[in-house]
MILOPA-560888 format. One record per residue (C-alpha): residue in three letters; chain; x, y, z. Coordinates in nm, 2 decimals. Example, Ala and Ser with C-alpha at 12.3 -4.5 7.8 and 13.67 -1.06 7.14 Angstrom:
2
{r ALA&c A&px 1.23&py -0.45&pz 0.78}
{r SER&c A&px 1.37&py -0.11&pz 0.71}
end
This chain:
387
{r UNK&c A&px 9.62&py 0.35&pz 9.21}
{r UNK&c A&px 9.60&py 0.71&pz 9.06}
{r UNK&c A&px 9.35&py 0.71&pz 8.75}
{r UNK&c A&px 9.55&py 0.80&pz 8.42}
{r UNK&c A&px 9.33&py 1.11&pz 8.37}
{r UNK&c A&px 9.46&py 1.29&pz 8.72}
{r UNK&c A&px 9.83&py 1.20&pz 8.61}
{r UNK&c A&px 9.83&py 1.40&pz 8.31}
{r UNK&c A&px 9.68&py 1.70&pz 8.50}
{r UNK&c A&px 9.98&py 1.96&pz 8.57}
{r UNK&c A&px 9.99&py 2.12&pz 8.89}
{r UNK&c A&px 9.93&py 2.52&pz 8.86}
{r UNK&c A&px 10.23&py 2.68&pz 8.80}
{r UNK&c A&px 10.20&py 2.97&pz 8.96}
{r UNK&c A&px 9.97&py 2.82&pz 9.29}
{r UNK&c A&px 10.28&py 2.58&pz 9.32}
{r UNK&c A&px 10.58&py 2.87&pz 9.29}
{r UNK&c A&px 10.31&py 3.13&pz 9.52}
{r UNK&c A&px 10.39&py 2.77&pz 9.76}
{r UNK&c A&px 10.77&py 2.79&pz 9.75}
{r UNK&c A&px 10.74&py 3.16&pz 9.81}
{r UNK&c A&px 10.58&py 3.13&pz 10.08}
{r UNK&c A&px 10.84&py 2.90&pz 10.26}
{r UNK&c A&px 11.13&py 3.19&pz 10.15}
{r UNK&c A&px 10.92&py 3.36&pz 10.38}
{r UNK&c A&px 10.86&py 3.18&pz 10.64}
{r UNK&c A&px 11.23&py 3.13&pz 10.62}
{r UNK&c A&px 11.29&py 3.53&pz 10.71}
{r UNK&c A&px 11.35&py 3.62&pz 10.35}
{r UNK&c A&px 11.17&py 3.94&pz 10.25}
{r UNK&c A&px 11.05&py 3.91&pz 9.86}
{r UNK&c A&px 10.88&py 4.14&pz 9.65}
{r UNK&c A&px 10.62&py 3.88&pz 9.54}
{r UNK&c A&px 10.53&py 3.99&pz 9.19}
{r UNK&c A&px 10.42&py 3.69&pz 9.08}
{r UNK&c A&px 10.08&py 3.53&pz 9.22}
{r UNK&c A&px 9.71&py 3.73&pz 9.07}
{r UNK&c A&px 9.51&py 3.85&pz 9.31}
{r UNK&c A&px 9.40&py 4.22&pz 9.40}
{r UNK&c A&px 9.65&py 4.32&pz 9.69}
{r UNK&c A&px 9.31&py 4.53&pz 9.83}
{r UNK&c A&px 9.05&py 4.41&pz 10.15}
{r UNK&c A&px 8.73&py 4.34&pz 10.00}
{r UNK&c A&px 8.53&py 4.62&pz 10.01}
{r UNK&c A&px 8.35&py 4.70&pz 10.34}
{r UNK&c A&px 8.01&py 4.72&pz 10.18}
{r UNK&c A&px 8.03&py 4.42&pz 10.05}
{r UNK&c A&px 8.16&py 4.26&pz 10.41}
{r UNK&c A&px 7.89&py 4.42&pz 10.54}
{r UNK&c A&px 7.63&py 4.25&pz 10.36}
{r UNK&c A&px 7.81&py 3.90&pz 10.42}
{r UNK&c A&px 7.77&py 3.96&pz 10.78}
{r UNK&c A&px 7.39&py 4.05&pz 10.74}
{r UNK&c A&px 7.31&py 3.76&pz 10.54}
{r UNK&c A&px 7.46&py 3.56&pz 10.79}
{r UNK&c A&px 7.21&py 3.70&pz 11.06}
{r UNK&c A&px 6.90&py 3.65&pz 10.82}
{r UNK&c A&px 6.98&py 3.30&pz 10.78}
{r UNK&c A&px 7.17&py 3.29&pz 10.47}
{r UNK&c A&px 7.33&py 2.94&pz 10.58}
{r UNK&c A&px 7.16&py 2.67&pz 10.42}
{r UNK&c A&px 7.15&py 2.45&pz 10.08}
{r UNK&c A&px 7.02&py 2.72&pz 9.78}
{r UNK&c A&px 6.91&py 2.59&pz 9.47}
{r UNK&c A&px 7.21&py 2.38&pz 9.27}
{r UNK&c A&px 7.26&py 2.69&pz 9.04}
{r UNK&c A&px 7.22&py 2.94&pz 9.26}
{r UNK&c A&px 6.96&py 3.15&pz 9.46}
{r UNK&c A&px 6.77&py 3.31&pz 9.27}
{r UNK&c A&px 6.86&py 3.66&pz 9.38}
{r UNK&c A&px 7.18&py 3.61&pz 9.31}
{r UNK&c A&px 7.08&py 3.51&pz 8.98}
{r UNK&c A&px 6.83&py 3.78&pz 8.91}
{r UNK&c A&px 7.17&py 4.05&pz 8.98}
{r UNK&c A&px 7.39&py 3.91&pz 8.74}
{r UNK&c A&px 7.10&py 3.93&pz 8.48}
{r UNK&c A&px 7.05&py 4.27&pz 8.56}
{r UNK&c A&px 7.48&py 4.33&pz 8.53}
{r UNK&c A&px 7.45&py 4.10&pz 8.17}
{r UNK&c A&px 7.22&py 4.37&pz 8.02}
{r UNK&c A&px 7.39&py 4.65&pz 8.17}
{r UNK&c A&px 7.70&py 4.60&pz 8.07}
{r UNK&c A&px 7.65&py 4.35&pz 7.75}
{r UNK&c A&px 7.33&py 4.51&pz 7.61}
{r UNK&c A&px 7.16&py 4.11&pz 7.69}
{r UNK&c A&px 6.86&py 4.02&pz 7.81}
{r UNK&c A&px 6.94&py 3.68&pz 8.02}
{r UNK&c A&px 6.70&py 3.48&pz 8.18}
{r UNK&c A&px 6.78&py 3.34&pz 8.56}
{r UNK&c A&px 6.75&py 3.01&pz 8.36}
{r UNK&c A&px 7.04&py 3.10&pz 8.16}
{r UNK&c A&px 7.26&py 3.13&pz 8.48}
{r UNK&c A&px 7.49&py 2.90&pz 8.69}
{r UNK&c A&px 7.67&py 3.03&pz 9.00}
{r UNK&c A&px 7.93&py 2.79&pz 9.09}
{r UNK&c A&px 8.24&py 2.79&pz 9.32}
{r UNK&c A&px 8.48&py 3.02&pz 9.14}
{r UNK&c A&px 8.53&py 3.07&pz 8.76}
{r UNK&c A&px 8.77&py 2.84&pz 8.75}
{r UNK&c A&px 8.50&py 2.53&pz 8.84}
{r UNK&c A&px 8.26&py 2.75&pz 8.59}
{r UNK&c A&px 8.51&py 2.69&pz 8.32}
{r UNK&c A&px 8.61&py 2.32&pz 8.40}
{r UNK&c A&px 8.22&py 2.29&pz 8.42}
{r UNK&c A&px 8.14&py 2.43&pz 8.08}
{r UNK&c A&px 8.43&py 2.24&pz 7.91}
{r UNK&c A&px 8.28&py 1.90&pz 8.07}
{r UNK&c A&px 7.94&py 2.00&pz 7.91}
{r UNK&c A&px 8.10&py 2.06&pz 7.59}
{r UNK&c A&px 8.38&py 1.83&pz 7.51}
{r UNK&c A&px 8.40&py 1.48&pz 7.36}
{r UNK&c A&px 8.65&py 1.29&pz 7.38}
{r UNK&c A&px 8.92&py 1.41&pz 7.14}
{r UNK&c A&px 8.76&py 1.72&pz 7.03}
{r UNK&c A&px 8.99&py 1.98&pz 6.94}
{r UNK&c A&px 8.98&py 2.34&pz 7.17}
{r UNK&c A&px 9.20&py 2.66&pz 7.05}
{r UNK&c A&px 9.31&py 2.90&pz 7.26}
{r UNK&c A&px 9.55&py 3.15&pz 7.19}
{r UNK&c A&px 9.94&py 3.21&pz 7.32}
{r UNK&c A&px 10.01&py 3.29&pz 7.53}
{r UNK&c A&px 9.69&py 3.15&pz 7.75}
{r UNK&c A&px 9.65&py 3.10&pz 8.12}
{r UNK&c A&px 9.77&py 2.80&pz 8.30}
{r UNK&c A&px 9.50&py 2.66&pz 8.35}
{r UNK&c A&px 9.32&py 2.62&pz 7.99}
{r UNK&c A&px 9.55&py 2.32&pz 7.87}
{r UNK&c A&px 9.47&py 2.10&pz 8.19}
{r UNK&c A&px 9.11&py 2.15&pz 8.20}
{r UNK&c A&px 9.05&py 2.07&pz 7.84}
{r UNK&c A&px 9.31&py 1.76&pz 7.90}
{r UNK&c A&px 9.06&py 1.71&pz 8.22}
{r UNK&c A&px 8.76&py 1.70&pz 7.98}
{r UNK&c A&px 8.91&py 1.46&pz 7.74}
{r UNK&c A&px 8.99&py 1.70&pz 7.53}
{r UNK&c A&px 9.30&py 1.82&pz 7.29}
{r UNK&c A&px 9.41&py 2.17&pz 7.33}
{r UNK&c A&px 9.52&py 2.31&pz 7.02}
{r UNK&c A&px 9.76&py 2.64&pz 7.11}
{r UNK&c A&px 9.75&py 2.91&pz 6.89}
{r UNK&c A&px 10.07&py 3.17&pz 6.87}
{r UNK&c A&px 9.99&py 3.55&pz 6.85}
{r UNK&c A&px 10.30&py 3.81&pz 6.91}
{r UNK&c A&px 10.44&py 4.04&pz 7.14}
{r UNK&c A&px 10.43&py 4.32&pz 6.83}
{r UNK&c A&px 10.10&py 4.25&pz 6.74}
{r UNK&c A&px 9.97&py 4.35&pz 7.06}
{r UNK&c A&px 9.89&py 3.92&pz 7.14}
{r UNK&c A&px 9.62&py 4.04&pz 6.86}
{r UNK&c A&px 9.39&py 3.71&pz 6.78}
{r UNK&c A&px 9.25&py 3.72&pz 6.43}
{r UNK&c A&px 9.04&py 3.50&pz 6.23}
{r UNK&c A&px 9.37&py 3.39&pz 5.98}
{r UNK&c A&px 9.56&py 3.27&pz 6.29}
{r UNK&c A&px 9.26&py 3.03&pz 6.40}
{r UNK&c A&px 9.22&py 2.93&pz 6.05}
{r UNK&c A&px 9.58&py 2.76&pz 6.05}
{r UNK&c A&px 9.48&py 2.55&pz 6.30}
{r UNK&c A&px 9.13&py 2.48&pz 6.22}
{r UNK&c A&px 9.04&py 2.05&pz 6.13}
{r UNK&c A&px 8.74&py 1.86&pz 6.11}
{r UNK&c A&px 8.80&py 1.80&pz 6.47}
{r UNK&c A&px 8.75&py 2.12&pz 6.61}
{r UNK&c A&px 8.48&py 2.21&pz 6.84}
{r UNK&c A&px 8.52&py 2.49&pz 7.01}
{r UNK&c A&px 8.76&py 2.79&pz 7.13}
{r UNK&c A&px 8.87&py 2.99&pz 7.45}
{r UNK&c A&px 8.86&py 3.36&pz 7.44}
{r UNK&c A&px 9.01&py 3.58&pz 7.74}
{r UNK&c A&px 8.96&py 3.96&pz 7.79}
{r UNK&c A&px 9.09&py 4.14&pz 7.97}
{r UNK&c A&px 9.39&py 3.86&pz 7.92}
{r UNK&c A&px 9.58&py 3.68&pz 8.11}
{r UNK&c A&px 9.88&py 3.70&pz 8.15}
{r UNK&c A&px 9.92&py 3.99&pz 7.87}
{r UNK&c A&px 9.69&py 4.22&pz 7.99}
{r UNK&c A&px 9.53&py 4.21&pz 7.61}
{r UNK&c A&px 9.17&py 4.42&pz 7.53}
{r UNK&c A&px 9.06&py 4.34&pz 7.20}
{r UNK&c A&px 8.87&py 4.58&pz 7.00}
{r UNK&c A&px 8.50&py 4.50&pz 6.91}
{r UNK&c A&px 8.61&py 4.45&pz 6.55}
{r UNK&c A&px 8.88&py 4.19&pz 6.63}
{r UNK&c A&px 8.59&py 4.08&pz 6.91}
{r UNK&c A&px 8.32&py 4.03&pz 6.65}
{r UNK&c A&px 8.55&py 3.90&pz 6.34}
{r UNK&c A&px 8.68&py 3.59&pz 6.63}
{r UNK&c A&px 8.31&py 3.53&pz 6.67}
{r UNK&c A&px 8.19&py 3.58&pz 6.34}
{r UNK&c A&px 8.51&py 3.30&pz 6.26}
{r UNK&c A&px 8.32&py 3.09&pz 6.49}
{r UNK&c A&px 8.00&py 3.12&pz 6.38}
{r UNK&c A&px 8.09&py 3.06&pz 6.00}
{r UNK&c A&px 8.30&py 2.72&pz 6.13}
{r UNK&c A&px 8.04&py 2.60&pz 6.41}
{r UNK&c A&px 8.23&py 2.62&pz 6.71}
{r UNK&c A&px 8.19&py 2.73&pz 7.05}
{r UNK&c A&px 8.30&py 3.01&pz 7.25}
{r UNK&c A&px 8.38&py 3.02&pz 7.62}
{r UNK&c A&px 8.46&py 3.40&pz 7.68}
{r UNK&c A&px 8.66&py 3.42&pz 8.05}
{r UNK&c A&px 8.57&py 3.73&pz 8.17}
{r UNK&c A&px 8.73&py 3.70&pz 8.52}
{r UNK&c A&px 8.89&py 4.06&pz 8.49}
{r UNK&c A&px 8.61&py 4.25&pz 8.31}
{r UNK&c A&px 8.61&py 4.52&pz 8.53}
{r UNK&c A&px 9.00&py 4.58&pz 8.52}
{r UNK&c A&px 8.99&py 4.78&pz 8.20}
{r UNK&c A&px 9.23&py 5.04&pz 8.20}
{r UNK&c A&px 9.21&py 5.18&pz 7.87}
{r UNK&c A&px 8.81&py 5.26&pz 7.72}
{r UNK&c A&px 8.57&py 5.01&pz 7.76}
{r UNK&c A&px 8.52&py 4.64&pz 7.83}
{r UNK&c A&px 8.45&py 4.44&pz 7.51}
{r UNK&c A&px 8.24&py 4.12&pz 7.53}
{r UNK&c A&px 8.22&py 3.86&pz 7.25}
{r UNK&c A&px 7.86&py 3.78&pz 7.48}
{r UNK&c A&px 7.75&py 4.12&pz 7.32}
{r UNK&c A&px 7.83&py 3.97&pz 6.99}
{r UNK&c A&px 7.65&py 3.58&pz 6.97}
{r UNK&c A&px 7.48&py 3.53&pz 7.35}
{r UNK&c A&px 7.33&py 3.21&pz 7.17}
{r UNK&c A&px 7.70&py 3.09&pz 7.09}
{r UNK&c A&px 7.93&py 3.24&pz 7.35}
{r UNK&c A&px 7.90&py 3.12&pz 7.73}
{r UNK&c A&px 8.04&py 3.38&pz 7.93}
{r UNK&c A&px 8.18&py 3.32&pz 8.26}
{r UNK&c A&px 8.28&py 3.61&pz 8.51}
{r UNK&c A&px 8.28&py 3.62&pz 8.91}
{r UNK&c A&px 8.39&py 3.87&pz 9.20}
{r UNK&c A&px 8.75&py 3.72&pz 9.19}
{r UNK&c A&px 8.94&py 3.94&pz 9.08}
{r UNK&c A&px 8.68&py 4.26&pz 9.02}
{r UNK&c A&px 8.59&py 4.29&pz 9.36}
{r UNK&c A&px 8.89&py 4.20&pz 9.57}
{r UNK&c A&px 8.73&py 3.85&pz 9.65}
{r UNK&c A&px 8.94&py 3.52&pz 9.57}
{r UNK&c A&px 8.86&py 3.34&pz 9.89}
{r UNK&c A&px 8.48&py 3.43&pz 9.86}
{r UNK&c A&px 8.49&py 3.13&pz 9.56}
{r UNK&c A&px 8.23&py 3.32&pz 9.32}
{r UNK&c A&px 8.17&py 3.24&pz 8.98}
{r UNK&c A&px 7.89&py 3.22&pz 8.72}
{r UNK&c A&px 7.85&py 3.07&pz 8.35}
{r UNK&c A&px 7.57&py 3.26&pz 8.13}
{r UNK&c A&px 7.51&py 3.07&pz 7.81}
{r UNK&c A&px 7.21&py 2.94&pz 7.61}
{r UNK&c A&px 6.92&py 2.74&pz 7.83}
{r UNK&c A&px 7.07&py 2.38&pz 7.72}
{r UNK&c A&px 7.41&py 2.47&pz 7.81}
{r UNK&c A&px 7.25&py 2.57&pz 8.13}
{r UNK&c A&px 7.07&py 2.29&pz 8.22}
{r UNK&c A&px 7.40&py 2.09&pz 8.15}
{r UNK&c A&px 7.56&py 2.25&pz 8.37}
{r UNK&c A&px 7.37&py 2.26&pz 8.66}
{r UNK&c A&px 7.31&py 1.85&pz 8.65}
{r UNK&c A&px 7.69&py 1.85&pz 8.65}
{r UNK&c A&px 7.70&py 2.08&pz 8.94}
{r UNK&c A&px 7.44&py 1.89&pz 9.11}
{r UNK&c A&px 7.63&py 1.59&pz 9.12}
{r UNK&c A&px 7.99&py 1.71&pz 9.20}
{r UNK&c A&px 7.95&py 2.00&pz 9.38}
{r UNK&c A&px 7.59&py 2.13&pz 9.47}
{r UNK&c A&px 7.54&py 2.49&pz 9.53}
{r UNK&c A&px 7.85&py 2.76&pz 9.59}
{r UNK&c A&px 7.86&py 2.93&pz 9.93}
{r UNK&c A&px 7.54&py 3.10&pz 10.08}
{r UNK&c A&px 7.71&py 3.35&pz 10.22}
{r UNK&c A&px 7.90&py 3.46&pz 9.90}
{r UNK&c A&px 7.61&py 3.44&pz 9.67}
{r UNK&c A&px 7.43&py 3.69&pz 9.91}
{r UNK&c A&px 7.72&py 3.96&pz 9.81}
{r UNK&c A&px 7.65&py 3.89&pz 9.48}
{r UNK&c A&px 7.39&py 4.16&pz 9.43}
{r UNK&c A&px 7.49&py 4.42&pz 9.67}
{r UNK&c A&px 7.86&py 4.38&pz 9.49}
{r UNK&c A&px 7.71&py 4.40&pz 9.13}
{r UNK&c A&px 7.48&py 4.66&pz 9.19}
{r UNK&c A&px 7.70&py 4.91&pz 9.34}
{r UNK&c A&px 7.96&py 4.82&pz 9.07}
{r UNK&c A&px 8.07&py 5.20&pz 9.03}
{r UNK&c A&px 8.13&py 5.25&pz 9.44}
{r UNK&c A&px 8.35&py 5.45&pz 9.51}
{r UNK&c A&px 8.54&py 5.18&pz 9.71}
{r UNK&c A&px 8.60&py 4.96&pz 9.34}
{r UNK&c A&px 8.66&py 5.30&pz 9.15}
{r UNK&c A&px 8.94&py 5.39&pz 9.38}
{r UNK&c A&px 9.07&py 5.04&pz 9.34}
{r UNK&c A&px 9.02&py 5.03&pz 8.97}
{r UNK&c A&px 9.21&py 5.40&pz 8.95}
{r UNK&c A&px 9.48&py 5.24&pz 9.16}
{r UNK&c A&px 9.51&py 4.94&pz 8.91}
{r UNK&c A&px 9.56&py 5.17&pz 8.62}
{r UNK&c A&px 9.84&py 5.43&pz 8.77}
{r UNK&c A&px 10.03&py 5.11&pz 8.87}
{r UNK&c A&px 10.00&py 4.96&pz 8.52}
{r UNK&c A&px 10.14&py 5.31&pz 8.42}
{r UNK&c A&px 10.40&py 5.30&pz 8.67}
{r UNK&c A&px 10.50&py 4.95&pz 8.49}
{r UNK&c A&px 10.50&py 5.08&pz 8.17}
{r UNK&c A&px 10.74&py 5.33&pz 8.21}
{r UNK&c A&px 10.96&py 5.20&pz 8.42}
{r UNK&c A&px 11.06&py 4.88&pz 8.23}
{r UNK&c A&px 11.00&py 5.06&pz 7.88}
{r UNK&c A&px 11.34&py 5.16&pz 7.79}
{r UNK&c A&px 11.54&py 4.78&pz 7.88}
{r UNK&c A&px 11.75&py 4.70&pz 7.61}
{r UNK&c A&px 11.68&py 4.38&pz 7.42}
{r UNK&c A&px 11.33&py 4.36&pz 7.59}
{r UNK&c A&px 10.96&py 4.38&pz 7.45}
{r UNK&c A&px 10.64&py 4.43&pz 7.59}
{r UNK&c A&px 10.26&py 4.48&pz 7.50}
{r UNK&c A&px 10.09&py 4.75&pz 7.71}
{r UNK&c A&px 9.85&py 4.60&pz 7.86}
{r UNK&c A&px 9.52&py 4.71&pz 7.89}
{r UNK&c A&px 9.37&py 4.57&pz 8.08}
{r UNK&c A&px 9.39&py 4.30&pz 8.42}
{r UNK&c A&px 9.69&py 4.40&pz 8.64}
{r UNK&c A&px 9.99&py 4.20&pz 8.44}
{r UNK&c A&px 10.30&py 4.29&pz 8.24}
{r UNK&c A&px 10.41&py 4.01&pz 8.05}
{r UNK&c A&px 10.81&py 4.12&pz 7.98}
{r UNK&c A&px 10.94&py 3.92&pz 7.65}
{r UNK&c A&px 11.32&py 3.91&pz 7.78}
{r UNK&c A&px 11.44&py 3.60&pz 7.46}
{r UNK&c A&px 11.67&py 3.86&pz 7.35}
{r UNK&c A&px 11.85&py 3.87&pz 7.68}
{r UNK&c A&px 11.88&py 3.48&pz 7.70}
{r UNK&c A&px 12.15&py 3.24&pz 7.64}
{r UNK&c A&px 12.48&py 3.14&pz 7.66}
{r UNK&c A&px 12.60&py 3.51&pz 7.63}
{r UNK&c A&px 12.30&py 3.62&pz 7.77}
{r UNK&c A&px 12.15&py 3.67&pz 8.17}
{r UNK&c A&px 12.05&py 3.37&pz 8.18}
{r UNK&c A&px 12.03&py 3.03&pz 7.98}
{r UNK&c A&px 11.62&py 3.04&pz 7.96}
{r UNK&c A&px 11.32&py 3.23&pz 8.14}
{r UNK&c A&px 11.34&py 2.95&pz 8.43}
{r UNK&c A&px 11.68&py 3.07&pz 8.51}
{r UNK&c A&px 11.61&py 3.35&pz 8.48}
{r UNK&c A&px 11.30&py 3.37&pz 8.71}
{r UNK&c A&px 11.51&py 3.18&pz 8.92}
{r UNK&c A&px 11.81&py 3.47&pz 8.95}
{r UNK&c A&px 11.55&py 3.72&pz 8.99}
{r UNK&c A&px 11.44&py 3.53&pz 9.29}
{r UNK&c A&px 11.79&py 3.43&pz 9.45}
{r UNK&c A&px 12.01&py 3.78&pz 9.35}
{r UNK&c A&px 11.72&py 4.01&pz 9.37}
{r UNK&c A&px 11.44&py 3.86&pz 9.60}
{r UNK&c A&px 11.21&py 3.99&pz 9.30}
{r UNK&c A&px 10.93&py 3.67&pz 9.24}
{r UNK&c A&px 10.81&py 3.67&pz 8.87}
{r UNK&c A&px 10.63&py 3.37&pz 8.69}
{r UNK&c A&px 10.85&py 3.24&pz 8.39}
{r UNK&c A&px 10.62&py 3.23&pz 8.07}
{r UNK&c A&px 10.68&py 2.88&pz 7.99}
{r UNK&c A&px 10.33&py 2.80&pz 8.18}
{r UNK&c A&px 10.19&py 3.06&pz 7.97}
{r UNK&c A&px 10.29&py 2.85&pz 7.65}
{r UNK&c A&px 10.56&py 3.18&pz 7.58}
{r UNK&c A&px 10.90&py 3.03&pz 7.66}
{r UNK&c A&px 11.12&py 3.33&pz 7.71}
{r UNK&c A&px 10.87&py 3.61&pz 7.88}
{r UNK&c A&px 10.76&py 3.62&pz 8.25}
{r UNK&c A&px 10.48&py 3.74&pz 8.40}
{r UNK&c A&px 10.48&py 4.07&pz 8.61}
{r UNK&c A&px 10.22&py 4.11&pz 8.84}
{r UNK&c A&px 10.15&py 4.45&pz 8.99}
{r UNK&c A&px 9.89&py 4.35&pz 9.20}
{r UNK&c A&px 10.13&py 4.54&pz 9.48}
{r UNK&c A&px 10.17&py 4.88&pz 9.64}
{r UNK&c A&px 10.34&py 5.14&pz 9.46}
{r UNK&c A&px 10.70&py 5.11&pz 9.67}
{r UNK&c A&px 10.70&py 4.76&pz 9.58}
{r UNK&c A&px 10.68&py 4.82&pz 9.26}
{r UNK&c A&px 10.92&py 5.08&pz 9.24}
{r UNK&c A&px 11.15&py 4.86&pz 9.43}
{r UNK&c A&px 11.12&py 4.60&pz 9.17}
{r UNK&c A&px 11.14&py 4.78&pz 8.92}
{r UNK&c A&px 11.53&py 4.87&pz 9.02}
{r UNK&c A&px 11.63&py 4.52&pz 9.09}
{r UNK&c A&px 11.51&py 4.41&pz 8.76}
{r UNK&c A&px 11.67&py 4.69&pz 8.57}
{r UNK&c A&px 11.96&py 4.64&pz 8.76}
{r UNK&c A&px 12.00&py 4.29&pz 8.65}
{r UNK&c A&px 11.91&py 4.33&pz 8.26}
{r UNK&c A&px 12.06&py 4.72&pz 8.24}
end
């Protein structure tokens, strides 16, 4: 009775370990849960504060399909701010959570067998929602020593007549990776000169720990449709906030799509949108964004010295992703990254992702979305177990 497009679709891997971890939990177990990727911080009170007002002035009814256009209006201004952009409200479609903004924009973009490439390792989700939109996900490797640096002669290996489009993701996840704007604008001059499309995932943008954020927007606003939200930025997963800003016709794709699946994203939350955009340096983020980037340092030095390990600083998001292959096998810690997630969990009560949903078999994936003692703690027990 279940359509064969649904029973190809993969269940998140790390929504579906986040579930098992919570039973451990519920059990009495006390687990350093390094593993699910959301900010560990309240949303900020302003921003609370704003929710509750718009609830009092009536913000509690249908808005337009794409959005109100307030909410619109701020993530113009934020576009041209911080992409050098003018964007038109026209040009904008607030849906519920970048994740639908993605699976939205791929549905608007892909035929049937086109051919998407994103790089490795990629988040879990790219693979399913191109597979969702009919579409073939063609993974491209980049390396641990190269800094997961993307570059024009790795997409060219897999380039074919079939090839539409591609997935870009900066600040990454689960590597942490910032591009510099001439990697940034030879990727989108490489997809200029071939004809494809760009979906730049911005989710993290303002998790940059080291200089600035880069956008491939900046680069081709006609080519690239950029989709950010207040996930992860902001402290607000539950709030479901997302946006896709891309060329008119894109736009206008979109929002029929939305009109028909989904209608508009939550009132309430599109009413924070401009108080949490406009104040985008209070000192409530800052603090949180200082935070980020002395726990990423904390990271870094702590698991810098393991023997037979590798890692790319990240800089950016709040992931470590630990490349641990040397440490695996039958003489090793454990047979694979799986097993070895797995005795993390069981001997040390330390949650990690394994990087086989990242398309990297033999890394997992550190969060430090966690307070300091946590991560100190963590840090221990994993050294312990590899040292």
């Amino acid at each position: 009775m279940i359509s064969q497009r649904v029973r190809t679709i993969q269940p998140s891997a790390t929504l579906t370990l986040n579930a098992k971890l919570q039973d451990l939990v519920r059990e009495g177990h006390e687990i350093l849960n390094l593993s699910v990727g959301e900010p560990d911080f309240p949303t900020p009170r302003f921003i609370r504060d704003a929710a509750k007002a718009a609830m009092d002035a009536g913000w509690t009814r249908y808005t337009a399909v794409a959005g109100h256009i307030e909410a619109r209006e701020a993530i113009c201004r934020h576009v041209t701010r911080t992409r050098g952009v003018e964007v038109d409200p026209s040009m904008v479609v607030i849906s519920s959570g970048a994740k639908q903004s993605l699976s939205q924009c791929l549905l608007s973009l892909v035929d049937p067998g086109d051919e998407v490439m994103l790089a490795v390792p990629y988040w879990v989700s790219y693979p399913e929602l191109i597979t969702l939109a009919d579409g073939v996900a063609v993974k491209v490797p980049t390396e641990c020593r190269d800094g997961y640096r993307l570059t024009p002669e790795l997409l060219a290996r897999s380039l074919t007549p079939r090839t539409t489009g591609l997935i870009l993701n900066e600040p990454g996840n689960p590597t942490g990776t910032v591009s510099s704007p001439e990697d940034i604008a030879m990727v989108v001059d490489f997809a200029r000169e071939n004809d494809l499309w760009v979906i730049s995932d911005e989710i993290y943008e303002g998790l940059v720990h080291d200089g600035e954020h880069q956008s491939p927007y900046s680069v081709d606003p006609q080519r690239v449709a950029l989709i950010s939200g207040l996930s992860k930025s902001f402290a607000m997963t539950g709030w479901r906030i997302g946006w896709t800003v891309c060329n008119p016709p894109l736009a206008a794709a979109m929002g029929r799509l939305q009109s028909q699946n989904s209608a508009n994203a939550c009132s309430v939350s599109q009413a924070c949108i401009a108080t949490a955009l406009d104040q985008f340096d209070h000192p409530d983020l800052v603090s949180m964004y200082d935070c980020f980037r002395q726990r990423r340092d904390l990271l870094v030095e702590g698991l810098s010295d393991i023997p037979g390990t590798h890692f790319a600083r990240p800089g950016g998001a709040f992931y470590l992703f630990l490349d641990v292959t040397e440490r695996l096998g039958v003489d090793g810690v454990a047979a694979d990254a799986d097993a070895f997630a797995l005795r993390l969990l069981e001997e040390k009560s330390v949650a990690v992702v394994p990087g086989g949903a990242f398309g990297s078999e033999g890394c997992i994936r550190i969060s430090f979305a966690r307070p300091d003692d946590e991560l100190q703690q963590a840090i221990a027990r994993i050294r312990d177990l590899l040292c």
